[in-house]
N, C-alpha and C positions, 0 to 999 in steps of 0.2 A: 434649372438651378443646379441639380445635378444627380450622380447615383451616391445613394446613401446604402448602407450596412448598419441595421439594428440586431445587435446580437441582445437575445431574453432568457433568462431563465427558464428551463423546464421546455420538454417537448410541445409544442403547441399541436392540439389535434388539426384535422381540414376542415372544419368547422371554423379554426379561430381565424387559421391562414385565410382560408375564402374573405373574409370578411376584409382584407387588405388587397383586392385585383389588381394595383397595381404595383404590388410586389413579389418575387419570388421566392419562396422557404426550404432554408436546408435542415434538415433535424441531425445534430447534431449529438453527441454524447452528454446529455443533462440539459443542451440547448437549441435555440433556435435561432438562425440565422434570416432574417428576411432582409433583403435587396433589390432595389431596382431604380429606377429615376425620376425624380419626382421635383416637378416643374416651378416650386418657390417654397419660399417660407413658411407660406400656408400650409400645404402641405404636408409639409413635417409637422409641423405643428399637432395638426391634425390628426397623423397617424400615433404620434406619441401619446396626446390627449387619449384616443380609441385605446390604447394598449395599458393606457393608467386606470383608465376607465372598467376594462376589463380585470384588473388585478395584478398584471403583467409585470413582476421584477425586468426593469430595463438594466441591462448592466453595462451596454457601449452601443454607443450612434457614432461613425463615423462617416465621413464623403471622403470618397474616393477619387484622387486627382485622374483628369483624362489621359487617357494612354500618347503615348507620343508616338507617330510614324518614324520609318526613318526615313522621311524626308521632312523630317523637322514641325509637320503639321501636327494639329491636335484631329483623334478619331472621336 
C-alpha cells in the first residue's frame, strides 16, 4: 500500500513502540513519529485502532509518495 508517518502526541516509551514491529519510532520533542510500510488498508486501520485503543492523541497520518529515480522510475 505504502509508507505511512504517524506522528502522536507525547513520547511513546519501547514498551508502546515494541508493540508496532512493523514500524520505526523517532521521539521527538513532545512527539513521536512512527514510520514504515504497511501493505493495505487493513493495516492502517489496524495500527490506528491499537493506538486509540492505547489512549494515543493521533495528531497526523500521512503516506508518503515513492521517491523518483533519475531515471524516471519509482524506488
Amino acid at each position: 500500500m505504502g509508507h505511512y508517518v504517524i506522528r502522536v502526541n507525547g513520547n511513546l516509551s519501547r514498551e508502546l513502540t515494541d508493540a508496532f514491529p512493523s514500524l520505526a519510532a523517532d521521539a521527538e520533542p513532545a512527539q513521536t513519529v512512527l514510520h514504515g510500510y504497511l501493505a493495505d488498508q487493513a493495516a492502517l486501520a489496524g495500527i490506528l485502532n491499537h493506538l486509540d485503543m492505547l489512549g494515543v492523541d493521533i495528531i497526523e497520518v500521512m503516506q508518503v509518495p515513492p521517491a523518483r529515480r533519475p531515471d524516471g522510475g519509482v524506488e
